[in-house]
N, C-alpha and C positions, 0 to 999 in steps of 0.2 A: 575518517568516516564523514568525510565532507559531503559523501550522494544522501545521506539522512535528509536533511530539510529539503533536497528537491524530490525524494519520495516520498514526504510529507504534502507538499503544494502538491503534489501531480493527485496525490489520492483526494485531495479536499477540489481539486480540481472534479476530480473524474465522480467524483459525489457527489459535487451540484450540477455537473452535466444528466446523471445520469438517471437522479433521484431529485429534481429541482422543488421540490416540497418541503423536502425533506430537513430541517433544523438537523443539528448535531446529535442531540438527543434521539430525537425518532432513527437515524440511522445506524446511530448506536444501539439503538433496541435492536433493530434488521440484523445489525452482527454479532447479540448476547453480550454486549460489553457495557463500560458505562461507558456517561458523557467525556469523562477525566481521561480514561485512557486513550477515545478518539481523537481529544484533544492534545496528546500526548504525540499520537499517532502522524496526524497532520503538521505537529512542530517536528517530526524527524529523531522522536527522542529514542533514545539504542535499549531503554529499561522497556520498551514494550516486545512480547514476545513472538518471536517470526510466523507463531499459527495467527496472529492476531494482522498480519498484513493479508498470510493470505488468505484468509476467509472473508472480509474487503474484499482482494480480486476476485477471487468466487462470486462474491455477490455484483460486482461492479464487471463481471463478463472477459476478465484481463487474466485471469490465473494462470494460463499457457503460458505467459510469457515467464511466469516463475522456473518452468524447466531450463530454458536458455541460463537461468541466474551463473552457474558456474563453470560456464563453454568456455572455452580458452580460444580465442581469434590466433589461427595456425599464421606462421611467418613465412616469405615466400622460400626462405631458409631452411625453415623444418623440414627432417626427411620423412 
């Protein structure tokens, strides 16, 4: 589970791009959760629950790319 902490930075990335006002806290408000678990969230930790990323994307305009999550990249091999 090594992609955890770079989906951690890319969300606190795309949170202060996109909501630059915005502290932890208020954006935590914006997504029904607390501070602890956005903080949680941004370190990459696996205890926070997958509605909890995506409703972030939702609000942060990224959610689409959740459908790609479990595409399998075809091999030139595969029939």
């Amino acid at each position: 589970m090594n992609f955890l902490p770079k989906l951690g930075e890319n969300l606190r990335a795309a949170r202060k791009d996109k909501f630059p006002q915005d502290d932890m806290r208020s954006f935590a408000l914006r997504l029904g959760i607390s501070r602890a678990t956005l903080q949680k969230m941004e370190k990459g930790d696996c205890s926070v629950g997958l509605n909890n990323y995506l409703s972030a994307a939702e609000l942060l305009g990224c959610a689409n790319q959740f459908e790609n999550l479990f595409m399998l990249e075809k091999s030139l091999f595969d029939d």
